[in-house]
PAZAPA-4460 file (N, C-alpha, C; in steps of 0.05 Angstrom, whole numbers, plus 32768, in hexadecimal, padded with zeros to 4 digits):
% residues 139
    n_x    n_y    n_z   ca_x   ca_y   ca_z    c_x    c_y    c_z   seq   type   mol
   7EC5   751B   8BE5   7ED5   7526   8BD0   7EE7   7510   8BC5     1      X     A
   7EEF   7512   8BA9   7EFF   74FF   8BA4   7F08   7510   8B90     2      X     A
   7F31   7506   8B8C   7F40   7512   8B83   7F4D   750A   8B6A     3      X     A
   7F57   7519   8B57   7F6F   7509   8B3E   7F83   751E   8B3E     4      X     A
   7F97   7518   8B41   7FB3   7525   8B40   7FC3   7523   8B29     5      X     A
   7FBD   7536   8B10   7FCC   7530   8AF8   7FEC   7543   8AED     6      X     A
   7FF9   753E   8AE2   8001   7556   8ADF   7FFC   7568   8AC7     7      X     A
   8005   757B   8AC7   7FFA   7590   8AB7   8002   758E   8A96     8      X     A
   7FFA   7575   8A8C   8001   756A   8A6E   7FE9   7562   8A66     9      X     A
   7FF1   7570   8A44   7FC9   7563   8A41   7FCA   754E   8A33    10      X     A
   7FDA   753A   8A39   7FD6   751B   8A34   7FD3   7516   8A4C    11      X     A
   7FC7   7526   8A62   7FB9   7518   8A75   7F9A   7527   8A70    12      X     A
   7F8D   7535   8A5E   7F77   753C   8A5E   7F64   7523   8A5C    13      X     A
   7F71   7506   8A4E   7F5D   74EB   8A51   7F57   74E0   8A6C    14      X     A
   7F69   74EA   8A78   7F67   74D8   8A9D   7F53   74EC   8AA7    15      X     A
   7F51   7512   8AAB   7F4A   7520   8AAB   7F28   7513   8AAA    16      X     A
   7F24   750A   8A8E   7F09   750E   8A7E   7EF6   74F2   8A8F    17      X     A
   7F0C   74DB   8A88   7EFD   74C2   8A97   7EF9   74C6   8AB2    18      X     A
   7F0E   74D6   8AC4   7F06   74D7   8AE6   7EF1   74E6   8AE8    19      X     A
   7EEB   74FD   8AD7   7ECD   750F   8ADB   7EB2   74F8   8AD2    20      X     A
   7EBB   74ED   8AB6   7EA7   74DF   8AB1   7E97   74D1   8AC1    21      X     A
   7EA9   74BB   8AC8   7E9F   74A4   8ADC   7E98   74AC   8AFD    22      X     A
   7EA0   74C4   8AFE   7E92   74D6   8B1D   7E78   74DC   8B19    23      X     A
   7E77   74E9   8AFF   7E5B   74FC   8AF8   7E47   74E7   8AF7    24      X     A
   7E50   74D2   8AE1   7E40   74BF   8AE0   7E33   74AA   8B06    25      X     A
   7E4A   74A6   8B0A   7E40   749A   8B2B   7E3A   74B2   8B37    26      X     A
   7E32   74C9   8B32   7E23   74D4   8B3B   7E02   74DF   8B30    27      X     A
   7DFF   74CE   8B24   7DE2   74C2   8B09   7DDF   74EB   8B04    28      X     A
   7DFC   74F8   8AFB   7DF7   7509   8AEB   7DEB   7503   8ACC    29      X     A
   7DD3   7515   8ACE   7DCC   7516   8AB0   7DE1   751A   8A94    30      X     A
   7DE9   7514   8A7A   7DF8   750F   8A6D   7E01   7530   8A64    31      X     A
   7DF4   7549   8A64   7DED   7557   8A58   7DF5   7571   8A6D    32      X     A
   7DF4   755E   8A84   7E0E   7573   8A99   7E20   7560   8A9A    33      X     A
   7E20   7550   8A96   7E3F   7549   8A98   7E55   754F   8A83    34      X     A
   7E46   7558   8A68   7E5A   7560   8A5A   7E5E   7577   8A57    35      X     A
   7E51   7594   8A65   7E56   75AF   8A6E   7E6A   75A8   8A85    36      X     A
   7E6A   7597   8A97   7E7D   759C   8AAA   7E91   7586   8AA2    37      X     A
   7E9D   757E   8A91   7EA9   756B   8A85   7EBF   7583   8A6F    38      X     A
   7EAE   7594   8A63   7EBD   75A3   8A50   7EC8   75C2   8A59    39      X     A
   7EB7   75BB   8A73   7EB9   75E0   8A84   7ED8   75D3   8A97    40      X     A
   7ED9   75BD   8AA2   7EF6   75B5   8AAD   7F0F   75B2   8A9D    41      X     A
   7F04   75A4   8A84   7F1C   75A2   8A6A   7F25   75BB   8A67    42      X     A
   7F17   75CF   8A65   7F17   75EC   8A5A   7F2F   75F6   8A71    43      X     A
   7F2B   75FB   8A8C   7F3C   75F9   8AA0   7F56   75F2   8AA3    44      X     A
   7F5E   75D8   8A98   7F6D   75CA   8A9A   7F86   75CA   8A82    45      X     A
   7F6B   75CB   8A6C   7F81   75CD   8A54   7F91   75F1   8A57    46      X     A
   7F85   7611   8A5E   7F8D   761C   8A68   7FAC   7621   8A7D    47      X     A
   7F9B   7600   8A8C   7FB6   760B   8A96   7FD8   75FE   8A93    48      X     A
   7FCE   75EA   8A7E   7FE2   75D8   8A72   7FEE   75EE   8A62    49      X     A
   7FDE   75FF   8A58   7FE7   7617   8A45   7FF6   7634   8A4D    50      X     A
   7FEA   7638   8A5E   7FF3   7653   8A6E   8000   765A   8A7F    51      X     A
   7FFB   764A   8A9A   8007   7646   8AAE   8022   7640   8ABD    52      X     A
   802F   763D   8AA1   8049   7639   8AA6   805D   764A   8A95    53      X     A
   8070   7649   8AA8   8089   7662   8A90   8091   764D   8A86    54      X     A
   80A7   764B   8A67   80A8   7642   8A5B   80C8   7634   8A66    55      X     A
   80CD   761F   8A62   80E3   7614   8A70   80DB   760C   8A90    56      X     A
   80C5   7616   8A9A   80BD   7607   8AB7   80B2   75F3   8ABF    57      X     A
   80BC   75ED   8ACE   80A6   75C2   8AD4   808C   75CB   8AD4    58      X     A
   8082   75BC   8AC4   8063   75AF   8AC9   805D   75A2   8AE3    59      X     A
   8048   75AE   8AF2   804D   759C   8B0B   802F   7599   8B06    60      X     A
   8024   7591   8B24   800D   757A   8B22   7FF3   7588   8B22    61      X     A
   7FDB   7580   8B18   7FBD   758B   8B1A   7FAD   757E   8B33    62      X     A
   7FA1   7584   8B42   7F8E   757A   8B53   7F73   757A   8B46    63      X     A
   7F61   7572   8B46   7F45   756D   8B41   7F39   7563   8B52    64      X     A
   7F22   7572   8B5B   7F14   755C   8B6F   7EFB   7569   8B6F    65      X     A
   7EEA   7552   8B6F   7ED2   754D   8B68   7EC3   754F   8B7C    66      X     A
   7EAB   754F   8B7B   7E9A   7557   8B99   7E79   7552   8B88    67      X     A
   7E6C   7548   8B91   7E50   7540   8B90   7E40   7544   8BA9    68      X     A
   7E2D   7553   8BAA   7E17   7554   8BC4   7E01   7558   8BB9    69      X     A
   7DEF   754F   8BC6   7DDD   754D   8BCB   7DC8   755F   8BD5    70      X     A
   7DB3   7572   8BD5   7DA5   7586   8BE8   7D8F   7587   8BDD    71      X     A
   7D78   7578   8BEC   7D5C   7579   8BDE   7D60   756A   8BCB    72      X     A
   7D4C   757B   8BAF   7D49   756A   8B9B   7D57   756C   8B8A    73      X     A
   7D77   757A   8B93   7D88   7580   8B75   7DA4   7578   8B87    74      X     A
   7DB2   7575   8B6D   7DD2   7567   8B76   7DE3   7587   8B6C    75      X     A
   7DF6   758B   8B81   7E13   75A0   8B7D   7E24   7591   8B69    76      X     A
   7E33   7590   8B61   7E4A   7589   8B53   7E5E   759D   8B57    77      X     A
   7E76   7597   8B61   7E88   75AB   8B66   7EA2   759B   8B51    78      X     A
   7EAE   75AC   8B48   7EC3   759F   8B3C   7EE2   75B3   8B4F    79      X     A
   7EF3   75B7   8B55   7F0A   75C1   8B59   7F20   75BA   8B4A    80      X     A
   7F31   75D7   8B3E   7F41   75CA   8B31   7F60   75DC   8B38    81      X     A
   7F78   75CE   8B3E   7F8A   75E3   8B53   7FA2   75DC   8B3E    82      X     A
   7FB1   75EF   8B41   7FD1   75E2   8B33   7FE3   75F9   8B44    83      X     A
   7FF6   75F8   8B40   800D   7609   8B47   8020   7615   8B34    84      X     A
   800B   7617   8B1E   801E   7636   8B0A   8022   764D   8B15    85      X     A
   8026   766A   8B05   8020   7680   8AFF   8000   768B   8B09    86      X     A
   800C   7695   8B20   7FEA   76A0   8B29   7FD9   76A8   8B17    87      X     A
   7FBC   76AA   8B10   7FB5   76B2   8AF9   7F99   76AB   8B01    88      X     A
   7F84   76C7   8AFF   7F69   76C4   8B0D   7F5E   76CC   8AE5    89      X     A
   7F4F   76AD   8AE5   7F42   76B4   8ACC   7F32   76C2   8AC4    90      X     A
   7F23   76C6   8AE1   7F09   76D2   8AE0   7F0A   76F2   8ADF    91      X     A
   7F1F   76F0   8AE3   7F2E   7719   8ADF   7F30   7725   8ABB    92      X     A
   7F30   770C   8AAA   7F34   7712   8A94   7F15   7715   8A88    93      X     A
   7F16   7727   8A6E   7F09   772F   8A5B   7EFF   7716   8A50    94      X     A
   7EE1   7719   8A4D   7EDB   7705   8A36   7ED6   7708   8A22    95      X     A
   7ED3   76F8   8A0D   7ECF   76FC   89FE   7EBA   7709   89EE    96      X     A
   7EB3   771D   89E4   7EA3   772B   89D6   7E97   7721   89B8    97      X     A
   7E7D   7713   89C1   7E69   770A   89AD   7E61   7712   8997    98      X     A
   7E5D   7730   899A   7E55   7744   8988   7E6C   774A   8971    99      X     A
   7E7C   773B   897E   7E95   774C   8969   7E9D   7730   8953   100      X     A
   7E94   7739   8932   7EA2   772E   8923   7EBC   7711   8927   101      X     A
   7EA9   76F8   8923   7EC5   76E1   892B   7EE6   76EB   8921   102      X     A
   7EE4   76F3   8905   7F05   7702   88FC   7F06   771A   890D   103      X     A
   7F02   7725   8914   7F05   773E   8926   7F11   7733   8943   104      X     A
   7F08   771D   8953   7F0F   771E   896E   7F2F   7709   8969   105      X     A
   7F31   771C   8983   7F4A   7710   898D   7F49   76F7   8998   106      X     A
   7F5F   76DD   898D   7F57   76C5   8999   7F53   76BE   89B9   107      X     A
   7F42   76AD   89BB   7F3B   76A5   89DD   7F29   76B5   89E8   108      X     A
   7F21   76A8   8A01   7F14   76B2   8A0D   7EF5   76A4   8A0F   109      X     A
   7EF3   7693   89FD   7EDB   767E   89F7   7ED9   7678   8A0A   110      X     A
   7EED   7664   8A13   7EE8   764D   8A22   7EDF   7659   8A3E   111      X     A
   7EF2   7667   8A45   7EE7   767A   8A5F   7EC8   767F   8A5D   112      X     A
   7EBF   7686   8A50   7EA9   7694   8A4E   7E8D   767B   8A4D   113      X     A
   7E99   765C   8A42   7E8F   764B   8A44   7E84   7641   8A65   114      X     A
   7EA1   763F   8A68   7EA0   763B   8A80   7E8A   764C   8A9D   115      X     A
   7E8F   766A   8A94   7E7C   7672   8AA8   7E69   7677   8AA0   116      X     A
   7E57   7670   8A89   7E3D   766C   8A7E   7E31   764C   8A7A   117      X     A
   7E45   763E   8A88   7E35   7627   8A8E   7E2D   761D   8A9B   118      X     A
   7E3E   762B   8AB3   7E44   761C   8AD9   7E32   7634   8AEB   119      X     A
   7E2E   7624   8B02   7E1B   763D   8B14   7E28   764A   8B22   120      X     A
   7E4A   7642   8B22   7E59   7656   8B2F   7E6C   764E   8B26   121      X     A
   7E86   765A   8B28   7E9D   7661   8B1F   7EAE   7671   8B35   122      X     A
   7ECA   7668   8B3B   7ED8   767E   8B55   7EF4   7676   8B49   123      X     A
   7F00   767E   8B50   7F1E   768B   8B51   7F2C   768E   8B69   124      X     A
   7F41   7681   8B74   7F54   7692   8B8C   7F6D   7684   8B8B   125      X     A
   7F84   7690   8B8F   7F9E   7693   8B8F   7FA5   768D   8BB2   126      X     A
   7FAF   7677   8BBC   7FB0   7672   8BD7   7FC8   765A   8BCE   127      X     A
   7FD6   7667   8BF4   7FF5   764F   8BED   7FFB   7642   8BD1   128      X     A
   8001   765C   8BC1   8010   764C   8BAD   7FFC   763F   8B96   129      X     A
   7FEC   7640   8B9E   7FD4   762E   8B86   7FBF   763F   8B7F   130      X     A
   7FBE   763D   8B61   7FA2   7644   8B56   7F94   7634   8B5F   131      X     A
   7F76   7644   8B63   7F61   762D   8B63   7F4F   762F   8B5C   132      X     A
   7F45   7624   8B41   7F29   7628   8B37   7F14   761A   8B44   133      X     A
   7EFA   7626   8B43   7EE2   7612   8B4D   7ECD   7617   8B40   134      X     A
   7EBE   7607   8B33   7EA4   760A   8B20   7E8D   75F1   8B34   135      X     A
   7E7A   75FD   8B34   7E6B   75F8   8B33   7E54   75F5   8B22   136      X     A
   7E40   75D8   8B27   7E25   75DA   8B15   7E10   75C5   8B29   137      X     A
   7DF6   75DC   8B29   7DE1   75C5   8B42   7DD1   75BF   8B2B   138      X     A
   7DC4   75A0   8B2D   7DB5   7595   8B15   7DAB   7585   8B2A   139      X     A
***
């Protein structure tokens, strides 16, 4: 496993982008998952630069940590992503509805929906104080 500890500002979404890059890549990920799980973490992150906090509260730090294995003929990619906002299980919310007129819907809910239509798993849990997202993708 290997870690980046940012805090929850998205003028750190460039440190964010290059620590996934240069993982995925030393991990001779194909280009074409690396930018599903490159934009499915941003998606995450920028979220929680956005949400996660009451307004007037410290920004405190992001964990990320990366995970690559190996099994047979295909690689896991695990990404984890933890902070210490406002509890908040994304995966509880509504997505967004396709069918419905772009002027008609209510904003958001894309990215979410990106996210769990790209990755082979997706989880959620609220433990000591930290969100913690985890996406997965086997390639």
């Amino acid at each position: 496993m290997i870690s980046l500890t940012i805090k929850a500002e998205i003028d750190n979404l460039g440190k964010l982008s290059r620590f996934l890059h240069k993982n995925l890549k030393d991990s001779s990920c194909p280009e074409k998952i690396i930018k599903l799980i490159e934009l499915s973490t941003e998606e995450i992150f920028v979220n929680i630069v956005k949400y996660a906090y009451t307004a007037g509260q410290n920004k405190t730090d992001v964990i990320i940590e990366f995970r690559n294995k190996r099994s047979g003929s295909r690689n896991i990619t695990n990404v984890t992503v933890s902070d210490y906002g406002e509890p908040f299980d994304p995966l509880k919310t509504e997505t967004t509805a396709l069918n419905i007129p772009i002027n008609e819907r209510e904003p958001g809910g894309l990215g979410l929906l990106l996210v769990k239509r790209s990755m082979d798993r997706v989880e959620y849990e609220y433990k000591n104080g930290m969100n913690r997202m985890v996406i997965e993708k086997i390639w």
